[in-house]
C-alpha positions in Angstrom: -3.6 -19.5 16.0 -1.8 -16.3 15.1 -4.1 -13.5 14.3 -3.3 -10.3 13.1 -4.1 -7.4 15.7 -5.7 -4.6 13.8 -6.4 -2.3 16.4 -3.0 -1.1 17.1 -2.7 -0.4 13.5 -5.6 1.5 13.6 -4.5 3.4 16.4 -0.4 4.2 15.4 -2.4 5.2 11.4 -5.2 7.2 13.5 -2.4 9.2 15.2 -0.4 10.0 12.3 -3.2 11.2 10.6 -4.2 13.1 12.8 -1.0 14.6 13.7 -0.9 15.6 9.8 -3.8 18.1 10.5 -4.5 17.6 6.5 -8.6 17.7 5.9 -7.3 15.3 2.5 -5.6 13.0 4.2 -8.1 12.2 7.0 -11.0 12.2 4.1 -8.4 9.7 2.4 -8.2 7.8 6.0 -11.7 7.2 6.7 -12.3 6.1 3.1 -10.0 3.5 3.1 -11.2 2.4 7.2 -14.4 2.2 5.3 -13.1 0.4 2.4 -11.7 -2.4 4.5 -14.7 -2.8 6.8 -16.6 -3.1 3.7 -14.7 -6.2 2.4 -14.2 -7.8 5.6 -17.9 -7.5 6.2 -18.7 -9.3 2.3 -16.3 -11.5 3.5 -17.4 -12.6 6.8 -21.2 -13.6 4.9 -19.2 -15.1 2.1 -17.1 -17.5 4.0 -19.4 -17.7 7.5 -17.0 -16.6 9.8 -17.4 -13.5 12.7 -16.3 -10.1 11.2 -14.2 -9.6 13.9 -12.2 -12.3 12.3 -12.8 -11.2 9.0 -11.8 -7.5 10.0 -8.4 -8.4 10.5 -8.2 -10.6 8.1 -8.5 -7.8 5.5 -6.2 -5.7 7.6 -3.8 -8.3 7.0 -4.1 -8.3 3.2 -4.1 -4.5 3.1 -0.8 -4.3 4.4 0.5 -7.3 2.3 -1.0 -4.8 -0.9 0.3 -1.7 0.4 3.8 -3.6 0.8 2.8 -5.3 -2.8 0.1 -3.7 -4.8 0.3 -6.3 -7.4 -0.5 -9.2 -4.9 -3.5 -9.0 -4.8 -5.9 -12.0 -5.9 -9.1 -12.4 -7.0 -12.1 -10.6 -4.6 -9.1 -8.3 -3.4 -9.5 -5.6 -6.0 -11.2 -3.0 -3.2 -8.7 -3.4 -0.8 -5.6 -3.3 -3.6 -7.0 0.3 -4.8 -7.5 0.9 -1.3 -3.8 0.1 -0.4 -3.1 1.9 -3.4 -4.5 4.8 -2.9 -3.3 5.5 0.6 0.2 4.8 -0.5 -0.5 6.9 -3.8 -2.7 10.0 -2.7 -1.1 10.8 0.2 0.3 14.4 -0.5 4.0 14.3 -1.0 5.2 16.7 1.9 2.7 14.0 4.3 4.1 11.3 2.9 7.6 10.2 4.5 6.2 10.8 8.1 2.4 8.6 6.9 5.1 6.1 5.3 7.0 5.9 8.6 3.6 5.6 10.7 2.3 3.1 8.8 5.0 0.6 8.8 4.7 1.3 12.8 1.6 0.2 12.7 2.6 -2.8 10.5 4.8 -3.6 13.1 2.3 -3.2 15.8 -0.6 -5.8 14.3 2.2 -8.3 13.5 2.5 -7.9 17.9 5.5 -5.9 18.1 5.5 -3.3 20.7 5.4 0.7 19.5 9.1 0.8 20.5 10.2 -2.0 18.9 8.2 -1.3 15.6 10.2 2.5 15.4 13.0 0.5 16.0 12.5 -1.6 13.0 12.1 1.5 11.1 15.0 3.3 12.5 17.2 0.3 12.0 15.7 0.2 8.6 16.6 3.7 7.6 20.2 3.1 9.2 20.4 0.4 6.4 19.1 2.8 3.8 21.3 5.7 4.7 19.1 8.2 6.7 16.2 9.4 6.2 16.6 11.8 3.9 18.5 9.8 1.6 15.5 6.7 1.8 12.8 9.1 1.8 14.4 11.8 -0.8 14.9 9.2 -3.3 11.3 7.7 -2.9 10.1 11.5 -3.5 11.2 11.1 -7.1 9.5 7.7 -7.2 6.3 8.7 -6.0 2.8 8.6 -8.3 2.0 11.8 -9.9 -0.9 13.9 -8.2 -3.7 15.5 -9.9 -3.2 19.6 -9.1 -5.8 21.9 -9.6 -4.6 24.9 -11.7 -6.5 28.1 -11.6 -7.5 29.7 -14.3 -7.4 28.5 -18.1 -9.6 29.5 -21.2 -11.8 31.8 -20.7 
Protein backbone atom coordinates (compact mmCIF):
# COMPACT_ATOMS: atom_id res chain seq x y z
CA UNK A 1 0.00 0.00 0.00
CA UNK A 2 1.41 3.43 -0.94
CA UNK A 3 1.50 5.80 1.85
CA UNK A 4 2.37 9.16 1.86
CA UNK A 5 5.70 9.99 3.89
CA UNK A 6 4.98 13.10 5.87
CA UNK A 7 8.06 13.46 7.72
CA UNK A 8 10.27 14.60 4.95
CA UNK A 9 7.78 17.22 4.20
CA UNK A 10 7.91 18.23 7.55
CA UNK A 11 11.47 18.44 7.49
CA UNK A 12 12.26 20.19 3.72
CA UNK A 13 9.01 22.97 5.17
CA UNK A 14 10.78 22.98 8.80
CA UNK A 15 14.05 24.13 7.08
CA UNK A 16 12.74 26.65 4.84
CA UNK A 17 11.09 28.20 7.52
CA UNK A 18 13.48 28.41 9.38
CA UNK A 19 15.95 29.57 7.03
CA UNK A 20 13.30 32.52 6.50
CA UNK A 21 14.17 33.78 10.04
CA UNK A 22 10.49 35.50 9.91
CA UNK A 23 8.79 35.32 13.64
CA UNK A 24 5.26 35.46 11.10
CA UNK A 25 6.03 32.92 9.16
CA UNK A 26 7.16 30.31 11.84
CA UNK A 27 3.85 31.50 14.02
CA UNK A 28 2.03 30.74 10.53
CA UNK A 29 4.12 27.24 10.44
CA UNK A 30 3.29 25.89 13.67
CA UNK A 31 -0.39 26.85 13.23
CA UNK A 32 -0.97 25.05 10.40
CA UNK A 33 1.51 21.72 11.92
CA UNK A 34 -1.18 22.21 14.55
CA UNK A 35 -4.01 22.46 12.32
CA UNK A 36 -3.28 19.22 10.50
CA UNK A 37 -2.46 17.20 13.62
CA UNK A 38 -5.72 18.37 14.78
CA UNK A 39 -7.82 16.83 11.86
CA UNK A 40 -5.88 13.85 11.54
CA UNK A 41 -6.34 13.24 15.16
CA UNK A 42 -10.70 13.75 14.74
CA UNK A 43 -10.06 11.64 12.06
CA UNK A 44 -8.24 8.72 13.33
CA UNK A 45 -11.46 8.46 16.33
CA UNK A 46 -13.80 9.04 13.46
CA UNK A 47 -12.79 6.36 11.13
CA UNK A 48 -10.74 3.93 13.86
CA UNK A 49 -7.60 3.89 12.31
CA UNK A 50 -3.89 4.71 14.11
CA UNK A 51 -3.08 8.58 13.84
CA UNK A 52 -0.05 7.72 12.44
CA UNK A 53 -2.02 6.69 9.54
CA UNK A 54 -4.36 9.36 9.75
CA UNK A 55 -1.38 11.95 10.15
CA UNK A 56 -0.36 11.44 6.76
CA UNK A 57 -3.39 11.00 5.51
CA UNK A 58 -4.12 14.72 6.14
CA UNK A 59 -0.70 15.55 4.89
CA UNK A 60 -1.76 14.17 1.79
CA UNK A 61 -4.87 16.25 1.43
CA UNK A 62 -3.16 19.41 2.48
CA UNK A 63 -0.99 19.30 -0.35
CA UNK A 64 -3.80 18.24 -2.75
CA UNK A 65 -5.60 21.85 -1.17
CA UNK A 66 -2.63 23.81 -1.31
CA UNK A 67 -2.14 22.60 -5.05
CA UNK A 68 -6.19 23.08 -5.27
CA UNK A 69 -7.86 25.10 -2.62
CA UNK A 70 -11.23 24.41 -4.00
CA UNK A 71 -10.86 20.48 -3.66
CA UNK A 72 -11.59 20.15 -0.77
CA UNK A 73 -14.71 17.98 0.42
CA UNK A 74 -16.75 17.81 3.13
CA UNK A 75 -14.87 17.57 6.91
CA UNK A 76 -11.83 19.20 4.97
CA UNK A 77 -12.67 22.75 5.70
CA UNK A 78 -9.68 23.10 8.49
CA UNK A 79 -7.19 21.78 6.45
CA UNK A 80 -8.46 23.90 3.10
CA UNK A 81 -8.02 27.29 5.19
CA UNK A 82 -5.05 25.74 6.49
CA UNK A 83 -3.54 25.17 2.93
CA UNK A 84 -4.91 28.42 2.25
CA UNK A 85 -3.48 30.24 4.55
CA UNK A 86 0.08 29.11 4.25
CA UNK A 87 -0.07 29.64 0.57
CA UNK A 88 -1.98 33.07 1.17
CA UNK A 89 -0.19 34.73 4.31
CA UNK A 90 3.07 33.96 3.63
CA UNK A 91 4.69 37.45 3.22
CA UNK A 92 5.32 38.21 -0.41
CA UNK A 93 9.35 38.76 -0.32
CA UNK A 94 9.18 34.80 1.63
CA UNK A 95 7.10 33.62 -0.70
CA UNK A 96 8.89 32.37 -3.95
CA UNK A 97 11.71 30.57 -1.92
CA UNK A 98 8.46 28.95 0.89
CA UNK A 99 6.70 28.20 -2.65
CA UNK A 100 9.91 26.41 -3.91
CA UNK A 101 10.46 24.57 -0.49
CA UNK A 102 7.23 23.37 -0.26
CA UNK A 103 6.82 21.76 -3.58
CA UNK A 104 10.27 20.02 -2.35
CA UNK A 105 8.79 18.76 0.21
CA UNK A 106 5.79 17.70 -2.00
CA UNK A 107 8.16 15.89 -3.87
CA UNK A 108 9.79 14.34 -0.90
CA UNK A 109 6.36 12.63 0.81
CA UNK A 110 5.34 11.36 -2.67
CA UNK A 111 9.22 9.32 -2.06
CA UNK A 112 11.28 11.36 -4.26
CA UNK A 113 14.69 12.02 -3.07
CA UNK A 114 15.65 15.92 -2.06
CA UNK A 115 17.69 15.94 -5.28
CA UNK A 116 15.33 14.77 -7.40
CA UNK A 117 12.33 16.86 -5.89
CA UNK A 118 14.70 20.32 -6.77
CA UNK A 119 15.06 18.82 -9.85
CA UNK A 120 11.46 18.68 -10.55
CA UNK A 121 11.33 22.23 -9.55
CA UNK A 122 14.21 23.38 -11.49
CA UNK A 123 13.02 21.42 -14.57
CA UNK A 124 9.69 23.06 -13.76
CA UNK A 125 10.97 26.62 -13.80
CA UNK A 126 13.02 25.80 -17.04
CA UNK A 127 9.49 25.18 -18.58
CA UNK A 128 8.18 28.36 -17.10
CA UNK A 129 11.02 30.58 -18.20
CA UNK A 130 13.21 31.20 -15.02
CA UNK A 131 12.51 32.05 -12.03
CA UNK A 132 12.03 35.31 -12.10
CA UNK A 133 9.65 35.24 -14.93
CA UNK A 134 7.36 32.17 -12.89
CA UNK A 135 7.77 33.74 -9.65
CA UNK A 136 7.53 37.59 -10.88
CA UNK A 137 4.32 36.97 -12.48
CA UNK A 138 2.78 34.98 -9.55
CA UNK A 139 3.82 38.25 -7.42
CA UNK A 140 1.08 40.03 -9.21
CA UNK A 141 -1.27 37.15 -8.57
CA UNK A 142 -0.79 36.76 -5.04
CA UNK A 143 -3.72 37.41 -2.21
CA UNK A 144 -3.73 40.84 -0.87
CA UNK A 145 -2.14 41.19 2.78
CA UNK A 146 -3.60 43.06 5.63
CA UNK A 147 -0.75 46.02 6.51
CA UNK A 148 -0.85 47.84 9.49
CA UNK A 149 -0.67 51.55 8.87
CA UNK A 150 0.40 53.84 11.59
CA UNK A 151 -1.27 56.56 12.47
CA UNK A 152 -4.88 57.69 11.41
CA UNK A 153 -7.60 59.87 13.21
CA UNK A 154 -6.72 61.24 16.05
Amino acid sequence: MWNYEYRPLLTEINAAVKKAASPEMTELWKTTKRDVAGWARAYSREIEIPFTEAHAIAWSLWEDLYTDPDAWEDGQELLSVSAVEFKGLTPDPLWPDLNFWTEVAFARARGFTRQQGIQQQNDFLAEQGGWDAWYGSRQAGLPPHLTLIEGGAQ
